[in-house]
C-alpha positions as a Markdown table, in Angstrom:
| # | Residue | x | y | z |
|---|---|---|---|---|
| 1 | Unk | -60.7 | -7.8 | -5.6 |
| 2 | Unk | -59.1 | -7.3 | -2.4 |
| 3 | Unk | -56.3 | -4.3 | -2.3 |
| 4 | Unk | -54.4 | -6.4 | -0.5 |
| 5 | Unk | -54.0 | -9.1 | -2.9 |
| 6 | Unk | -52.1 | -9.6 | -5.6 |
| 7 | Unk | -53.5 | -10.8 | -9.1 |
| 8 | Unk | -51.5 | -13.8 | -9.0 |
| 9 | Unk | -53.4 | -14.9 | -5.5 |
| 10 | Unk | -50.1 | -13.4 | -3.6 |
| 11 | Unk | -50.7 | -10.6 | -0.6 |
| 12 | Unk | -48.9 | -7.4 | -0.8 |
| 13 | Unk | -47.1 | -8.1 | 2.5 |
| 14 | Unk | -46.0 | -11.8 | 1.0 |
| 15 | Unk | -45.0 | -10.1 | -2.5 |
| 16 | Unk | -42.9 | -7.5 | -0.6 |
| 17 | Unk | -41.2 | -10.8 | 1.9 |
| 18 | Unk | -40.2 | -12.8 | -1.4 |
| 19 | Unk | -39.1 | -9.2 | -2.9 |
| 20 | Unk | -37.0 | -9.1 | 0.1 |
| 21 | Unk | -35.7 | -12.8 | -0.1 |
| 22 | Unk | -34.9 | -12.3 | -3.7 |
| 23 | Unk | -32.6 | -9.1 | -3.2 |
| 24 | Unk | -30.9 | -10.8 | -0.2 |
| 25 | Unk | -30.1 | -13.9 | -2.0 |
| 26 | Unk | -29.0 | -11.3 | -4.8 |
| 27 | Unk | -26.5 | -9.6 | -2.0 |
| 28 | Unk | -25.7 | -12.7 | -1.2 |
| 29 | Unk | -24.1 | -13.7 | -4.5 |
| 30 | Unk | -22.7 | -10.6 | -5.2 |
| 31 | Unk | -20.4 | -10.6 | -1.9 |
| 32 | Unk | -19.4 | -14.2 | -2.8 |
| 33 | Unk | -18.9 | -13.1 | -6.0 |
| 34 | Unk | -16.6 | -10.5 | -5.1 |
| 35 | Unk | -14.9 | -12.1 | -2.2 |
| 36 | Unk | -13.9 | -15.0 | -4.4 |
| 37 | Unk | -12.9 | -12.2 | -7.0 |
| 38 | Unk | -10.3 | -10.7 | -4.2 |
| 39 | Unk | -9.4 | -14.2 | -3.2 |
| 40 | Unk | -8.1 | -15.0 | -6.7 |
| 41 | Unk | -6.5 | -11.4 | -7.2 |
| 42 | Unk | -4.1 | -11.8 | -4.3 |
| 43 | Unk | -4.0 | -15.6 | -5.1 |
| 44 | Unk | -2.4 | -13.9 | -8.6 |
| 45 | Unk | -0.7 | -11.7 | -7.2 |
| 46 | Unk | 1.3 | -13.9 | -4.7 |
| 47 | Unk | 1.8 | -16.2 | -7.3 |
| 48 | Unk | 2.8 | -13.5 | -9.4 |
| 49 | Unk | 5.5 | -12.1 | -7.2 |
| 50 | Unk | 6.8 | -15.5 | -6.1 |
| 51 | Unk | 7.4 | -16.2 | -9.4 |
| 52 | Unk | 9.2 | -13.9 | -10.6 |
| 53 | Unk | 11.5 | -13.0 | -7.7 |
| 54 | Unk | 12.7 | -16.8 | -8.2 |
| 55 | Unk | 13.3 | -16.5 | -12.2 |
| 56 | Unk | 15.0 | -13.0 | -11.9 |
| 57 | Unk | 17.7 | -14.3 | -8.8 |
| 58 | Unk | 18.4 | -17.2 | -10.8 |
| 59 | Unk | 19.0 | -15.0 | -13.8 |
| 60 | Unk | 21.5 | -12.9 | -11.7 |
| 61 | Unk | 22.9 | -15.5 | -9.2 |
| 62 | Unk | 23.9 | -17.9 | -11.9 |
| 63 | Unk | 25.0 | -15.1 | -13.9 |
| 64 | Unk | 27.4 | -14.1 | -11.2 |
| 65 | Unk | 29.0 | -17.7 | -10.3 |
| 66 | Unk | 30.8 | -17.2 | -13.4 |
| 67 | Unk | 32.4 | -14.0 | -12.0 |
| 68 | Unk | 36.3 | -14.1 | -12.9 |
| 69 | Unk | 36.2 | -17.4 | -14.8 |
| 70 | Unk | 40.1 | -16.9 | -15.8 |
| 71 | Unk | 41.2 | -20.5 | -17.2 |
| 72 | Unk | 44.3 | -19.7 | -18.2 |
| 73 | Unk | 44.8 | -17.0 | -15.4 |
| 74 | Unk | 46.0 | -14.1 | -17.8 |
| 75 | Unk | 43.2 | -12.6 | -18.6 |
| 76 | Unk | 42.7 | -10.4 | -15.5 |
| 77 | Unk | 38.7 | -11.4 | -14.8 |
| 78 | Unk | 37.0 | -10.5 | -11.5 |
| 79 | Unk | 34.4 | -7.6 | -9.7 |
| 80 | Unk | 35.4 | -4.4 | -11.7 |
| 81 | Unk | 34.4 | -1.3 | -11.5 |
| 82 | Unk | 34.1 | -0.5 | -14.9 |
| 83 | Unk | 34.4 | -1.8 | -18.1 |
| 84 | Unk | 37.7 | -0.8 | -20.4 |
| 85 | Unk | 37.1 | 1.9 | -23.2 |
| 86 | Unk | 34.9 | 2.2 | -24.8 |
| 87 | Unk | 33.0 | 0.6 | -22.4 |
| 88 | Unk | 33.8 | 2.6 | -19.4 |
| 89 | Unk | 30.2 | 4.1 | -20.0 |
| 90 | Unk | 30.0 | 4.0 | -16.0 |
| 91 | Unk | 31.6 | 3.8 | -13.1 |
| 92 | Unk | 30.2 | 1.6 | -9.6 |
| 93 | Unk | 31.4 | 3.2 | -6.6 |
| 94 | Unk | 30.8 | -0.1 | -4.1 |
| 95 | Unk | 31.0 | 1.6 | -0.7 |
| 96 | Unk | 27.9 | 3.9 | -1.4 |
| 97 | Unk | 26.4 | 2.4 | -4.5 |
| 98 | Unk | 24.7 | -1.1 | -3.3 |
| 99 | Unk | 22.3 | -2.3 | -6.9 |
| 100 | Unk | 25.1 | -1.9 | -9.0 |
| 101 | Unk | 27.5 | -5.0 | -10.6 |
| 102 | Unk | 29.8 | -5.0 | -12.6 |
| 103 | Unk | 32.0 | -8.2 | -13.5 |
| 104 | Unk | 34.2 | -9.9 | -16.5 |
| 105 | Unk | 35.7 | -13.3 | -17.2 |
| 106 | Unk | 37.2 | -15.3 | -20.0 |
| 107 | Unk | 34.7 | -17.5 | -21.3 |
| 108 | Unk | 36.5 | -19.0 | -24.4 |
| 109 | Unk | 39.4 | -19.2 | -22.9 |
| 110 | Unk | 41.7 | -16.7 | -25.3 |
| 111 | Unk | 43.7 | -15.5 | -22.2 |
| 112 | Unk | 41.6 | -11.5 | -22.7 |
| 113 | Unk | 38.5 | -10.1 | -21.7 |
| 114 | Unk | 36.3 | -9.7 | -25.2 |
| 115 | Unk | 34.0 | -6.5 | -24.8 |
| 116 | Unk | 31.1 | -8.6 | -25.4 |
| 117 | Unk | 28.0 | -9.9 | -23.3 |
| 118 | Unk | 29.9 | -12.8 | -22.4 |
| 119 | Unk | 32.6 | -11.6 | -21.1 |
| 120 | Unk | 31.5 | -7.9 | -19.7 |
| 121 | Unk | 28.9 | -8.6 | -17.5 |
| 122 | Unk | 26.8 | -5.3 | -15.5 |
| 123 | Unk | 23.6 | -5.4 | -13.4 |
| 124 | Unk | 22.0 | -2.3 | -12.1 |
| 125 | Unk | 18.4 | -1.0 | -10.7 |
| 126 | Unk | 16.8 | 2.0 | -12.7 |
| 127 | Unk | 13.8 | 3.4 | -11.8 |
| 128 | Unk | 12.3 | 0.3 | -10.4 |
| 129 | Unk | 13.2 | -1.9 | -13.5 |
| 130 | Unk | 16.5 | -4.2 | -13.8 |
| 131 | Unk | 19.1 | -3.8 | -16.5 |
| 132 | Unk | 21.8 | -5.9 | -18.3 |
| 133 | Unk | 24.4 | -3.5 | -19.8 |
| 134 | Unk | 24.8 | -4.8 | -23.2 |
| 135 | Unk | 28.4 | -4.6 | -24.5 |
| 136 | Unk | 27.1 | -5.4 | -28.0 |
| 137 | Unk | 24.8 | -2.3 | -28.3 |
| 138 | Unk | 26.2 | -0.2 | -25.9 |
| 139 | Unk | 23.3 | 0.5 | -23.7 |
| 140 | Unk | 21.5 | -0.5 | -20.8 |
| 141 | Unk | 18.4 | -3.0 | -21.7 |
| 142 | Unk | 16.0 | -3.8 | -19.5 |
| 143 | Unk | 15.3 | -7.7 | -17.9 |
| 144 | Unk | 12.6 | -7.1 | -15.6 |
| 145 | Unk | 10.1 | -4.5 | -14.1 |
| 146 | Unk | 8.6 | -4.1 | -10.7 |
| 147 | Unk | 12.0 | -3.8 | -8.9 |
| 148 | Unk | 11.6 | -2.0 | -5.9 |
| 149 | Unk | 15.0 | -2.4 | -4.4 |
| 150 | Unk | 18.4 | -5.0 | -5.5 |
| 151 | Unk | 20.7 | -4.8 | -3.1 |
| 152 | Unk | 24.9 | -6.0 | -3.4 |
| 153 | Unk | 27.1 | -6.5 | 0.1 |
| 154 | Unk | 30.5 | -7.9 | -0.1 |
| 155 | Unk | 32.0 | -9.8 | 1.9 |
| 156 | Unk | 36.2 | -11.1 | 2.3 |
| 157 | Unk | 37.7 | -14.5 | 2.7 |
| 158 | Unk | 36.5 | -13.9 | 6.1 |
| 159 | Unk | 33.6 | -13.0 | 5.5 |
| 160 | Unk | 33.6 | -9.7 | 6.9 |
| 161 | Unk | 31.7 | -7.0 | 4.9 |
| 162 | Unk | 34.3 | -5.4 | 2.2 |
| 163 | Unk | 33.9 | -2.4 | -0.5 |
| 164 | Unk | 37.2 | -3.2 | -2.4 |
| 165 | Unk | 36.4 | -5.4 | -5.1 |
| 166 | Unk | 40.3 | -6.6 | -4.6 |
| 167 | Unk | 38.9 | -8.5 | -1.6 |
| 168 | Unk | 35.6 | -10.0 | -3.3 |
| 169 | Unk | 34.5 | -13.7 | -2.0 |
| 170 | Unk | 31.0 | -13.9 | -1.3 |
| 171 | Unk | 28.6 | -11.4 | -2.4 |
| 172 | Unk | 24.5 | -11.2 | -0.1 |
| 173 | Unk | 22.0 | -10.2 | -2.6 |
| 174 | Unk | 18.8 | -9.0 | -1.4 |
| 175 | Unk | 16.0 | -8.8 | -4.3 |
| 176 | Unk | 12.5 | -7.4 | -3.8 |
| 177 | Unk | 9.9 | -7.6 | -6.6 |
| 178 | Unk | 6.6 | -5.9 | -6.2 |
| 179 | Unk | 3.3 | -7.3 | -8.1 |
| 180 | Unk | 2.3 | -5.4 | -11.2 |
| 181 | Unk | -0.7 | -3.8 | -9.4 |
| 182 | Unk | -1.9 | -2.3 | -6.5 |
| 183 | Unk | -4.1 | -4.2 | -3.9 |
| 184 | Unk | -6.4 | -1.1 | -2.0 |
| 185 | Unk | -7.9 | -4.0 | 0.0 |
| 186 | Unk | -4.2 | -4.6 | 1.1 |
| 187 | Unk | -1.8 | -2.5 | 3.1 |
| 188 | Unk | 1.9 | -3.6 | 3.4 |
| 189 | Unk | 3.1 | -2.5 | 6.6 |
| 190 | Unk | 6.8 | -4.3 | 5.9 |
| 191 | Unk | 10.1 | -3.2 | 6.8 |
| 192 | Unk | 12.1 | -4.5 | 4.3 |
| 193 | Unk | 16.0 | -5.0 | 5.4 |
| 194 | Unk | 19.1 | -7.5 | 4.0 |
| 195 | Unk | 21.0 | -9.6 | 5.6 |
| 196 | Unk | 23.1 | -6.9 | 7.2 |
| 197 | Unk | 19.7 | -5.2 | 8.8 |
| 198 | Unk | 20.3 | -2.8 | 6.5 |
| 199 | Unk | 16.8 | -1.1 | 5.3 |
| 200 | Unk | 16.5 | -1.6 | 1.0 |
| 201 | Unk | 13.3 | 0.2 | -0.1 |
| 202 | Unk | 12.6 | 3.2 | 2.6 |
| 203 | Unk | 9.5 | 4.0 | 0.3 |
| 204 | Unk | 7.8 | 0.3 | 1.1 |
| 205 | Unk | 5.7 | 0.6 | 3.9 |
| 206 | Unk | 2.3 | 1.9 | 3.8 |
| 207 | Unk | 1.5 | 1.3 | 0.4 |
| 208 | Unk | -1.1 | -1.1 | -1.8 |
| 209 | Unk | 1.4 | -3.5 | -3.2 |
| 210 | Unk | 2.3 | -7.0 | -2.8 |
| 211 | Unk | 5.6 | -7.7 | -2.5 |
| 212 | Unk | 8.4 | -11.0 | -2.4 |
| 213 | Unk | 11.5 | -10.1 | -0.7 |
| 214 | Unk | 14.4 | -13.3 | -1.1 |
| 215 | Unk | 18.0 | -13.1 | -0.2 |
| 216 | Unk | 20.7 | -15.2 | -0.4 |
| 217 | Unk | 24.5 | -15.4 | -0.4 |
| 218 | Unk | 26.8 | -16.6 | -3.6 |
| 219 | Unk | 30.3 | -17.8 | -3.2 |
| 220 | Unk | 32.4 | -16.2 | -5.7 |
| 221 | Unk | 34.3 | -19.4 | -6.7 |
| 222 | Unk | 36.2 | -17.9 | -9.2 |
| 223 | Unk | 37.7 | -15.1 | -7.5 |
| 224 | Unk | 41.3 | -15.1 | -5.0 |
| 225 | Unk | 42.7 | -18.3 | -6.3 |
């Protein structure tokens, strides 16, 4: 038998050019395989963010279109910085703190704020993860994860940019969600500022995270009628 040959009739030199077909076909496949596996991640991950940057300002902005509801104007509703006893469990100092709410109204009407979670309303950002303070428990409970920055500015009837909740009529949030993991094929390079220009997560740039950044301004209907 000739060395050259293989038993199946096949040379040596055309067994090791279908070898080398075979394992580029294989390569082949693979990088599809894992390109279209990377597509769908940061197709996920976009989605992801997107998603829940929507749901989460809806949660607050609706939330806080109810701000001073006062239908029989007794009750004393509006921006606060604190709750009364014994709900004062914290205290929002709006000219330097900026993801901190804090707002009551009357919503049945009875002419008093009830210290319930109807009536005594509080967003703030901990540790990358929004809370609702509950009035019923006492404590802050969490809403949503993968905050990296919420950020609160004030405007007057002018809309000028205010820190005395007296003078509360609009309110610019800026919400940024990050996905729930990290990218390494991805660098985000963004500088991340409200509507002021004002920058809202100095820790942003540079890292492996997808992020969602929407802002928007609410008309506090309730408030300086």
């Amino acid at each position: 038998m000739n060395r050259n040959t293989s038993s199946d009739g096949l040379s040596l030199i055309e067994l090791l050019m279908a070898m080398t077909i075979s394992l580029t076909i294989i390569a082949a496949v693979y990088q599809l395989s894992f390109s279209q596996h990377r597509s769908y991640r940061k197709q996920d991950q976009v989605v992801e963010t997107r998603q829940n940057v929507r749901a989460i300002m809806a949660l607050i902005t609706q939330t806080l279109q109810l701000a001073g509801y006062d239908p029989t104007s007794r009750a004393n509703t509006g921006l606060v910085a604190s709750f009364a006893p014994p709900h004062d469990r914290f205290t929002i100092d709006y000219e330097n703190e900026h993801d901190l709410i804090a707002f009551t109204l009357d919503e049945n009407g009875d002419a008093t704020v009830d210290s319930d979670d109807a009536e005594q309303i509080a967003f703030r950002l901990n540790n990358r993860t929004l809370e609702r303070y509950s009035s019923q428990n006492a404590a802050w409970e969490m809403i949503a994860p993968n905050i990296d920055a919420l950020d609160f500015v004030f405007l007057n009837d002018t809309g000028t940019k205010t820190t005395d909740p007296a003078e509360f009529r609009a309110v610019q949030i800026a919400l940024l969600v990050r996905a729930t993991k990290q990218d390494n094929q991805y660098q985000d390079t963004t500088v991340y500022t409200n509507k002021q220009g004002d920058l809202i997560c100095p820790s942003c740039p540079n890292d492996h995270f997808r992020r969602r950044l929407l802002t928007t301004t609410i008309e506090l209907r309730n408030l300086g009628l």
